[in-house]
N, CA, C and O atoms as a GROMACS GRO file, in nm:
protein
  416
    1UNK      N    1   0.871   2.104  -0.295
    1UNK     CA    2   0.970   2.068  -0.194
    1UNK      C    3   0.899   1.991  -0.083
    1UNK      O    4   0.788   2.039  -0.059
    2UNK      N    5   0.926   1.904  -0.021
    2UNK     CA    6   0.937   1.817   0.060
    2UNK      C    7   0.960   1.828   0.191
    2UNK      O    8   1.073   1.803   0.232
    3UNK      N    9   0.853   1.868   0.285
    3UNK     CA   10   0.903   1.882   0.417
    3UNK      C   11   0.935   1.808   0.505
    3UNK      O   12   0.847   1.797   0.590
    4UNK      N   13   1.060   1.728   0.529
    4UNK     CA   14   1.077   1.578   0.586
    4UNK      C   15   1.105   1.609   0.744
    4UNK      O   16   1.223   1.645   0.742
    5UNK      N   17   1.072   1.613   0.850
    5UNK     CA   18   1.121   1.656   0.975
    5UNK      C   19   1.280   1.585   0.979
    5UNK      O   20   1.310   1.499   0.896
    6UNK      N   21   1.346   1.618   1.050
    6UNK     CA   22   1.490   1.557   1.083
    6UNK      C   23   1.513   1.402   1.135
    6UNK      O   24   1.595   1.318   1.099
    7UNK      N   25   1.374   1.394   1.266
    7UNK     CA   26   1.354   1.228   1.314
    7UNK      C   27   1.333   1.164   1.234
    7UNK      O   28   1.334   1.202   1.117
    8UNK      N   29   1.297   1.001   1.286
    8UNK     CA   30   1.236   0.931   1.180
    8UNK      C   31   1.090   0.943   1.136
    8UNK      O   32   0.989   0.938   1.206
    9UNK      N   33   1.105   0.964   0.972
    9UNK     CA   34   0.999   1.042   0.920
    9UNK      C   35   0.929   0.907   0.849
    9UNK      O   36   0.844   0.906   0.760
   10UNK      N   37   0.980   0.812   0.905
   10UNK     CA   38   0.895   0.659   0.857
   10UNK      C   39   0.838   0.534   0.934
   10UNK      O   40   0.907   0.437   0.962
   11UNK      N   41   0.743   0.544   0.957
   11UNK     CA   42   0.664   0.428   1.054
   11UNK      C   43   0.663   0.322   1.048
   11UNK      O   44   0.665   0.252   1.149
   12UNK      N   45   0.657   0.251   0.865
   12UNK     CA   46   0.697   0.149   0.790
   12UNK      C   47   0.770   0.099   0.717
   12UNK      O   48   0.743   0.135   0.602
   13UNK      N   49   0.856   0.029   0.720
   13UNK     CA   50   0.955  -0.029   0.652
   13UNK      C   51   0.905  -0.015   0.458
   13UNK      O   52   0.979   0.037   0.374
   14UNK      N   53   0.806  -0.058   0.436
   14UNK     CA   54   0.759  -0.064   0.262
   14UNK      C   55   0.619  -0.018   0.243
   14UNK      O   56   0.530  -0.019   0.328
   15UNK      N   57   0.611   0.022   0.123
   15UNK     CA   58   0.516   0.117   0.063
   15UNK      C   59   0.507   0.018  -0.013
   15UNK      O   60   0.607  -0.010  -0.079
   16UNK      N   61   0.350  -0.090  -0.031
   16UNK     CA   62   0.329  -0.175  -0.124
   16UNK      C   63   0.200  -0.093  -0.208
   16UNK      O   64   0.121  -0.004  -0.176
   17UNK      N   65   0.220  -0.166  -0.321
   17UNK     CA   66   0.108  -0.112  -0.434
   17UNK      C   67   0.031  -0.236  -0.544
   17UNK      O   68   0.061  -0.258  -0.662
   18UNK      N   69  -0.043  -0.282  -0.487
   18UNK     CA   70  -0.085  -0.398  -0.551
   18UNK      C   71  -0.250  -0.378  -0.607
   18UNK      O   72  -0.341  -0.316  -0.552
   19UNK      N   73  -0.252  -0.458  -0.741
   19UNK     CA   74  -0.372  -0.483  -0.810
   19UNK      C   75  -0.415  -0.614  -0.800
   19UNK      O   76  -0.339  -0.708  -0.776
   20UNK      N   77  -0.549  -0.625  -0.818
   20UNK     CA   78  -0.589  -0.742  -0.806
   20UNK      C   79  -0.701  -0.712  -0.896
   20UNK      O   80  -0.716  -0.592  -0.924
   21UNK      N   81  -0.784  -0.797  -0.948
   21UNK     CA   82  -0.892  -0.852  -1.077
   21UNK      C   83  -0.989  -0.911  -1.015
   21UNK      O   84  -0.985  -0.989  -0.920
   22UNK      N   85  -1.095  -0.861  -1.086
   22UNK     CA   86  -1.238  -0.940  -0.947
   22UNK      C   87  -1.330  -0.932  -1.063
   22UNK      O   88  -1.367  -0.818  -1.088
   23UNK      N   89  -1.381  -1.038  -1.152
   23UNK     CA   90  -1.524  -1.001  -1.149
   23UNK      C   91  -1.640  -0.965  -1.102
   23UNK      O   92  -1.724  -0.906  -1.170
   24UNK      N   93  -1.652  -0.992  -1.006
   24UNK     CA   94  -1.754  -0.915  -0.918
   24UNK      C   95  -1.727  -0.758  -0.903
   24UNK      O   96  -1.809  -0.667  -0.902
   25UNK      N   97  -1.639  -0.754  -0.894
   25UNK     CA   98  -1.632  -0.566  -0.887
   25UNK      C   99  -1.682  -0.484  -1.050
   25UNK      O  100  -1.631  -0.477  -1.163
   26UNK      N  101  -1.813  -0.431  -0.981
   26UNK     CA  102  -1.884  -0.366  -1.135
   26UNK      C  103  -1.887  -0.220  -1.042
   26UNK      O  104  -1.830  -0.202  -0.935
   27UNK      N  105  -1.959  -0.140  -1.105
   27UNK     CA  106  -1.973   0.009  -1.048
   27UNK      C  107  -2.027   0.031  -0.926
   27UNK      O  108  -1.999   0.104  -0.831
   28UNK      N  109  -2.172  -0.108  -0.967
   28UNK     CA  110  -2.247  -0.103  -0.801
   28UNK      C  111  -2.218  -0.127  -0.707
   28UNK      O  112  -2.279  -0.085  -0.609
   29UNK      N  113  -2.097  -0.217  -0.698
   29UNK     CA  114  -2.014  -0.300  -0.635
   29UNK      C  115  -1.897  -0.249  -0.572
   29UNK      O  116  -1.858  -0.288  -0.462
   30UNK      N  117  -1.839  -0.158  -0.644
   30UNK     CA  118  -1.746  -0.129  -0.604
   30UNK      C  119  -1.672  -0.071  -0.465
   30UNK      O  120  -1.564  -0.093  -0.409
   31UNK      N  121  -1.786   0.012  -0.443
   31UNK     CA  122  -1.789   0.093  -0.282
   31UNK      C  123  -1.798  -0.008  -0.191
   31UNK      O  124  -1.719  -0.008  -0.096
   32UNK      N  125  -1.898  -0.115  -0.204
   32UNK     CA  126  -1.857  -0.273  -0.101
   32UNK      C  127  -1.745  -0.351  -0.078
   32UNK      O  128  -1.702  -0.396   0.028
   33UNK      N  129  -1.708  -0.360  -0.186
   33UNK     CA  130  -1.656  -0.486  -0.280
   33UNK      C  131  -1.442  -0.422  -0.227
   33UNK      O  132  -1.343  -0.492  -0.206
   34UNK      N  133  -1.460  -0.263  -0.226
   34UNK     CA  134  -1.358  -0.180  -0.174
   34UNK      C  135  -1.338  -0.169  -0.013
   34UNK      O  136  -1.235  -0.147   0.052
   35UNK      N  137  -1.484  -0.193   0.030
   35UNK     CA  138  -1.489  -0.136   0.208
   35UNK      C  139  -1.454  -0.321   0.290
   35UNK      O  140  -1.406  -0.336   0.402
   36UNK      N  141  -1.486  -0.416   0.213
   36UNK     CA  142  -1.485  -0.565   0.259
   36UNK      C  143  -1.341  -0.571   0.272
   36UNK      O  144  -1.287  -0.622   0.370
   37UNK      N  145  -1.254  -0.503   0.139
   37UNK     CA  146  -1.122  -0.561   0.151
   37UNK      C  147  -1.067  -0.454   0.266
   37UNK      O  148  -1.048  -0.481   0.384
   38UNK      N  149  -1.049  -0.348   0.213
   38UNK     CA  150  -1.024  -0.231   0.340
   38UNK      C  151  -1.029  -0.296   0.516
   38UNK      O  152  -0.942  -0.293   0.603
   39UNK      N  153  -1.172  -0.354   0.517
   39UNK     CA  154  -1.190  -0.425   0.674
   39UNK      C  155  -1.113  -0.521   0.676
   39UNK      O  156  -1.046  -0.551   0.775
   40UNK      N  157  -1.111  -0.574   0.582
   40UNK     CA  158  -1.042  -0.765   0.590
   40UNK      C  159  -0.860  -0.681   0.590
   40UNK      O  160  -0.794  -0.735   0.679
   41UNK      N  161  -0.793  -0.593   0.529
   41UNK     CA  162  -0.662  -0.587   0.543
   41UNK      C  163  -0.651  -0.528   0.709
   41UNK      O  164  -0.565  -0.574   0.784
   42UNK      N  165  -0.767  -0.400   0.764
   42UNK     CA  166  -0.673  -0.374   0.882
   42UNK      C  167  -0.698  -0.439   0.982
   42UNK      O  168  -0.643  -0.416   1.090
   43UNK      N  169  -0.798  -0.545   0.960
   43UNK     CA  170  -0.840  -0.624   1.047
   43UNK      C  171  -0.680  -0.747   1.094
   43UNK      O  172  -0.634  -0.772   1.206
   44UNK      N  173  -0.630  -0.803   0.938
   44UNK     CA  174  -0.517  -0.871   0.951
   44UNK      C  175  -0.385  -0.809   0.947
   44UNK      O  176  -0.282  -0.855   0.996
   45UNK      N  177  -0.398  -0.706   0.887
   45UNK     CA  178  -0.241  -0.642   0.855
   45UNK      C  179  -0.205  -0.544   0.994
   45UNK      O  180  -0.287  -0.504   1.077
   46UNK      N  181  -0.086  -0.524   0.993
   46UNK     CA  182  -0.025  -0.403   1.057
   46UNK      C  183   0.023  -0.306   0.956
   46UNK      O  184   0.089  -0.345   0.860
   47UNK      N  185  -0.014  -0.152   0.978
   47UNK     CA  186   0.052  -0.069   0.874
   47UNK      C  187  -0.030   0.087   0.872
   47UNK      O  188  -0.096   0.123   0.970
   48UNK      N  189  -0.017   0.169   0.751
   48UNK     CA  190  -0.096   0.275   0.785
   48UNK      C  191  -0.096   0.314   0.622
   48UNK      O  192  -0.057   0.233   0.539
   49UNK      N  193  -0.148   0.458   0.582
   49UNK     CA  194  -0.196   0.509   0.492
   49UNK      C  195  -0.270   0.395   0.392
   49UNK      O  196  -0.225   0.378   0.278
   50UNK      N  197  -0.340   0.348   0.422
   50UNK     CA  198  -0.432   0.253   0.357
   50UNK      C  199  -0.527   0.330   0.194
   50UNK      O  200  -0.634   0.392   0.197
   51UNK      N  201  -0.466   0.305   0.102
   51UNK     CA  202  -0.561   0.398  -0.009
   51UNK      C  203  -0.635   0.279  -0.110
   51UNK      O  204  -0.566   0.203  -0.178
   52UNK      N  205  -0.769   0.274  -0.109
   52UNK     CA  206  -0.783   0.131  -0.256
   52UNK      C  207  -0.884   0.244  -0.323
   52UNK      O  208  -0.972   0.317  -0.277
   53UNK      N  209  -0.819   0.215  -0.475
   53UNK     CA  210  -0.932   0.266  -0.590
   53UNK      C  211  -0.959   0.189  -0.687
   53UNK      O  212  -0.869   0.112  -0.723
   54UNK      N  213  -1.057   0.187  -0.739
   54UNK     CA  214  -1.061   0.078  -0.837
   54UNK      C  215  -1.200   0.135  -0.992
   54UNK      O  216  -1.266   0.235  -1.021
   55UNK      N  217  -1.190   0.066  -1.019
   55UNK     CA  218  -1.273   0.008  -1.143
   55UNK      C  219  -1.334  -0.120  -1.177
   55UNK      O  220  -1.311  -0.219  -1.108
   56UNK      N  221  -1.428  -0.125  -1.302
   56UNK     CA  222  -1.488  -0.267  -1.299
   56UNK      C  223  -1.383  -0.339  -1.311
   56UNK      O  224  -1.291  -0.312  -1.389
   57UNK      N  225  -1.387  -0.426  -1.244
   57UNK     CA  226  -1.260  -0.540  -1.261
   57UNK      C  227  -1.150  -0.558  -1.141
   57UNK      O  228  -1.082  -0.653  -1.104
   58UNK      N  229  -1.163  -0.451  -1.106
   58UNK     CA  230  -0.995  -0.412  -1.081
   58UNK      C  231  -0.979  -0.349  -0.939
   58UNK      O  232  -1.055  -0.254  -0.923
   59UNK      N  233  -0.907  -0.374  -0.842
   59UNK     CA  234  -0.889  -0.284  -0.739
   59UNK      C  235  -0.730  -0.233  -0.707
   59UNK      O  236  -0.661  -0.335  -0.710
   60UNK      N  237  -0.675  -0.158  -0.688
   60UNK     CA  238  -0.577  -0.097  -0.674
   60UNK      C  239  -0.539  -0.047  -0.533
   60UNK      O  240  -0.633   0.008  -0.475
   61UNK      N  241  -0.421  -0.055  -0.463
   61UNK     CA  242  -0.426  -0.090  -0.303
   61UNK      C  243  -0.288  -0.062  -0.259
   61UNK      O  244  -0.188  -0.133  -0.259
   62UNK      N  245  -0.313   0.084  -0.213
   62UNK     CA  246  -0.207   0.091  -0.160
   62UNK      C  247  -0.160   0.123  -0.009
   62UNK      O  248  -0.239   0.196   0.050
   63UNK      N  249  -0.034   0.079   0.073
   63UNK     CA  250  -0.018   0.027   0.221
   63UNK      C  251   0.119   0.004   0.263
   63UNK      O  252   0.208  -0.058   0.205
   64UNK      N  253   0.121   0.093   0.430
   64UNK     CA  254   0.286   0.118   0.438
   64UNK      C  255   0.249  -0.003   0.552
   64UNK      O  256   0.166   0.000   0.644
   65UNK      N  257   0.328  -0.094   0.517
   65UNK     CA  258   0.355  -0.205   0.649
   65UNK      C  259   0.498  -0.263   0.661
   65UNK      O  260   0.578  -0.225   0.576
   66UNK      N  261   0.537  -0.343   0.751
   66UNK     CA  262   0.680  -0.391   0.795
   66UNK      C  263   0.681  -0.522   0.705
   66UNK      O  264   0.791  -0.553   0.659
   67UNK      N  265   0.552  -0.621   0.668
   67UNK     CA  266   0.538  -0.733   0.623
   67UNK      C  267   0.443  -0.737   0.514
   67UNK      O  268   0.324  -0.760   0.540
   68UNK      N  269   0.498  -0.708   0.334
   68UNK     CA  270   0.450  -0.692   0.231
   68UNK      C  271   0.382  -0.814   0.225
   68UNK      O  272   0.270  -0.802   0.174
   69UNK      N  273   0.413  -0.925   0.259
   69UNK     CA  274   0.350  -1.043   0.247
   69UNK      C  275   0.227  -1.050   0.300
   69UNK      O  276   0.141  -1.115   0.241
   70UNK      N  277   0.200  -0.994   0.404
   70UNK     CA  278   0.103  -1.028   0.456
   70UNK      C  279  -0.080  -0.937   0.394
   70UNK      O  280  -0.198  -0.969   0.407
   71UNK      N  281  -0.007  -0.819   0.331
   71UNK     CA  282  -0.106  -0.791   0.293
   71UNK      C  283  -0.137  -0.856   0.149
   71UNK      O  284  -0.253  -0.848   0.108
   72UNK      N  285  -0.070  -0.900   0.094
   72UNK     CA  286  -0.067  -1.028  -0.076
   72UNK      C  287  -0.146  -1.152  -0.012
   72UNK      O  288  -0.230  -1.200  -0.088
   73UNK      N  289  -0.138  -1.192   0.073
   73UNK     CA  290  -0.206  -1.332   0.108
   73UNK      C  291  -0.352  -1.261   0.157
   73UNK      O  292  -0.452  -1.330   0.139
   74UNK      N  293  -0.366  -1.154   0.205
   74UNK     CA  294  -0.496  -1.133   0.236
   74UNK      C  295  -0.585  -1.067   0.128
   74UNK      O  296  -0.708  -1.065   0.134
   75UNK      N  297  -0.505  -1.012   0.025
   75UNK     CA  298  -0.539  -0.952  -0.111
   75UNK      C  299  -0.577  -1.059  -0.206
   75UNK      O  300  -0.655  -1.033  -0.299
   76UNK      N  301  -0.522  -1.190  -0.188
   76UNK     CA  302  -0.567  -1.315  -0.241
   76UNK      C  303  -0.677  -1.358  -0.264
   76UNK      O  304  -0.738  -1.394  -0.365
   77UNK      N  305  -0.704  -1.348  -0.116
   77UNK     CA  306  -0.900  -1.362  -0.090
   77UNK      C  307  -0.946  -1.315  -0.168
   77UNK      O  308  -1.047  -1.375  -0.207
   78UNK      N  309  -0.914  -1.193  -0.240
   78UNK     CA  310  -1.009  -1.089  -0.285
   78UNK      C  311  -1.031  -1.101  -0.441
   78UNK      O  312  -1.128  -1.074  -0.513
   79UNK      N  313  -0.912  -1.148  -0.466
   79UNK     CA  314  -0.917  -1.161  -0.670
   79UNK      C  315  -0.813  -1.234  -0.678
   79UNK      O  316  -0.770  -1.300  -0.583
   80UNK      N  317  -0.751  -1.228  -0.809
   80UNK     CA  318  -0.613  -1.254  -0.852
   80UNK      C  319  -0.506  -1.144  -0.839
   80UNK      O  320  -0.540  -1.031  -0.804
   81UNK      N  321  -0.419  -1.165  -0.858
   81UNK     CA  322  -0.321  -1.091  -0.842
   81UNK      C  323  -0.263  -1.015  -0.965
   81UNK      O  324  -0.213  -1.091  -1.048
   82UNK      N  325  -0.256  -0.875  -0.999
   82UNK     CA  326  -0.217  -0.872  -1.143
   82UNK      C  327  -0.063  -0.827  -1.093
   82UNK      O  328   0.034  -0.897  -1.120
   83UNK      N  329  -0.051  -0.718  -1.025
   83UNK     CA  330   0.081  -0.649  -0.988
   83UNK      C  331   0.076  -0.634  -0.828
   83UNK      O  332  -0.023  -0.606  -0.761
   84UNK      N  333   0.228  -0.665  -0.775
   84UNK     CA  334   0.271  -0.634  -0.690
   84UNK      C  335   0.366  -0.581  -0.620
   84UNK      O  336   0.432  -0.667  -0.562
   85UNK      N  337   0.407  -0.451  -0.598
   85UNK     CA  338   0.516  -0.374  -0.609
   85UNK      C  339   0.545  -0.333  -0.414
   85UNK      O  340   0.470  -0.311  -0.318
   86UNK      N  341   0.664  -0.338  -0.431
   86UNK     CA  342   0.734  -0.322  -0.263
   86UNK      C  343   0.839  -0.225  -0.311
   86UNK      O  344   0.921  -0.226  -0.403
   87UNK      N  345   0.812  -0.148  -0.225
   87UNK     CA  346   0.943  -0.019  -0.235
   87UNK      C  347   1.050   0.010  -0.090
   87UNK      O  348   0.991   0.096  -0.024
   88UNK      N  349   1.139  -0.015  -0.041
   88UNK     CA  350   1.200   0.013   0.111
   88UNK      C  351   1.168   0.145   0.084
   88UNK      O  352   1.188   0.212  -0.017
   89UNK      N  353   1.108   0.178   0.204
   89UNK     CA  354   1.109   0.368   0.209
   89UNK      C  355   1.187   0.382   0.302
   89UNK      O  356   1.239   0.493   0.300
   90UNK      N  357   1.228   0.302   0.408
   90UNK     CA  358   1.362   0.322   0.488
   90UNK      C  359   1.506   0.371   0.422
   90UNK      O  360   1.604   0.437   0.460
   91UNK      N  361   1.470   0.311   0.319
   91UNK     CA  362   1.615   0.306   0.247
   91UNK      C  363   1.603   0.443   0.150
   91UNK      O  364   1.709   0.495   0.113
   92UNK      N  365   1.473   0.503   0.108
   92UNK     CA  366   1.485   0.592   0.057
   92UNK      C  367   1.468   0.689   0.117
   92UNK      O  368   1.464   0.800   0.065
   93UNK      N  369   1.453   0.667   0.243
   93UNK     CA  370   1.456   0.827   0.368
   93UNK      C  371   1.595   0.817   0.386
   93UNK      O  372   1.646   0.929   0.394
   94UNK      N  373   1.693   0.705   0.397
   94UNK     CA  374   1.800   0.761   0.413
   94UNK      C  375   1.909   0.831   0.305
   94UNK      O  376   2.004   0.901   0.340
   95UNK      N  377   1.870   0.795   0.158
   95UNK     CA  378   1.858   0.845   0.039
   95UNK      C  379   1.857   0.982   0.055
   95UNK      O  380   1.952   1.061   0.048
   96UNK      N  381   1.758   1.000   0.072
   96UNK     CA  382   1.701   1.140   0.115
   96UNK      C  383   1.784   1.236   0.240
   96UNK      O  384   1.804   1.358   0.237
   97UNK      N  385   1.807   1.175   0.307
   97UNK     CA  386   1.900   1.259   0.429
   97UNK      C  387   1.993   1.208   0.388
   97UNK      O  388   1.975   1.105   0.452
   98UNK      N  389   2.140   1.176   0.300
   98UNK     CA  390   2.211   1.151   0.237
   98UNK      C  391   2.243   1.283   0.141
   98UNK      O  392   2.344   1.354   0.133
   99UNK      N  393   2.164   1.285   0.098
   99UNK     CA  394   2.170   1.422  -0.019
   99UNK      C  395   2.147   1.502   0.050
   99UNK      O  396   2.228   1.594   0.040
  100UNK      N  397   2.050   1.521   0.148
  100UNK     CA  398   2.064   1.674   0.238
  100UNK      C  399   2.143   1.713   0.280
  100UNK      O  400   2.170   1.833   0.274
  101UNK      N  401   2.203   1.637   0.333
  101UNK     CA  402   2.392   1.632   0.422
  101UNK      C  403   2.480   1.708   0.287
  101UNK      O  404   2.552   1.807   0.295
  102UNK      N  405   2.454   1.642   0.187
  102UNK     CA  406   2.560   1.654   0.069
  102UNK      C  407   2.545   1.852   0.046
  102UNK      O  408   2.635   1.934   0.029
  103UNK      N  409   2.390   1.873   0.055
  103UNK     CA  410   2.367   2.018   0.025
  103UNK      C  411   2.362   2.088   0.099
  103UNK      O  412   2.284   2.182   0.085
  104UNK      N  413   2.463   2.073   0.241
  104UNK     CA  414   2.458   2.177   0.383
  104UNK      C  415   2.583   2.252   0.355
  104UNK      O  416   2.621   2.340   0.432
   0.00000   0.00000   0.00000
């Protein structure tokens, strides 16, 4: 169960989840290659819960901001782009307090 306070329980408009492809990212690499992009997004982005994991190849990146775009153009720098996913969590907090109402 889900403890959602009653206020607004959302800071950011979207929950993005994007991959990107790097040759350069090998094992040794990775902890750098993860902390460069990390600096380079909160350096440009606005947003919060910042998570990247990755593998050789590959970094995985996820980030609640108002402007999905902006973290894709700065994720650019970094590799190619394999996936890029935007979710409104506004829209699913009210989802969410929608059905609570329904079960009072």
């Amino acid at each position: 169960m889900v403890n959602v306070p009653q206020d607004e329980a959302v800071n950011f408009q979207y929950d993005i989840v994007t991959v990107i492809q790097n040759k350069e990212i090998t094992k040794e690499t990775l902890k750098e290659f993860s902390t460069k992009v990390k600096e380079h997004i909160i350096k440009e982005c606005v947003g919060d819960s910042l998570a990247i994991t990755g593998m050789k190849g590959m970094l995985k990146v996820h980030w609640h901001a108002d402007e999905p775009e902006e973290v894709l153009e700065v994720l650019k720098q970094h590799g190619k782009i394999l996936s890029h996913d935007v979710e409104d969590m506004k829209e699913q907090y009210e989802i969410y307090k929608a059905k609570q109402k329904q079960n009072e």
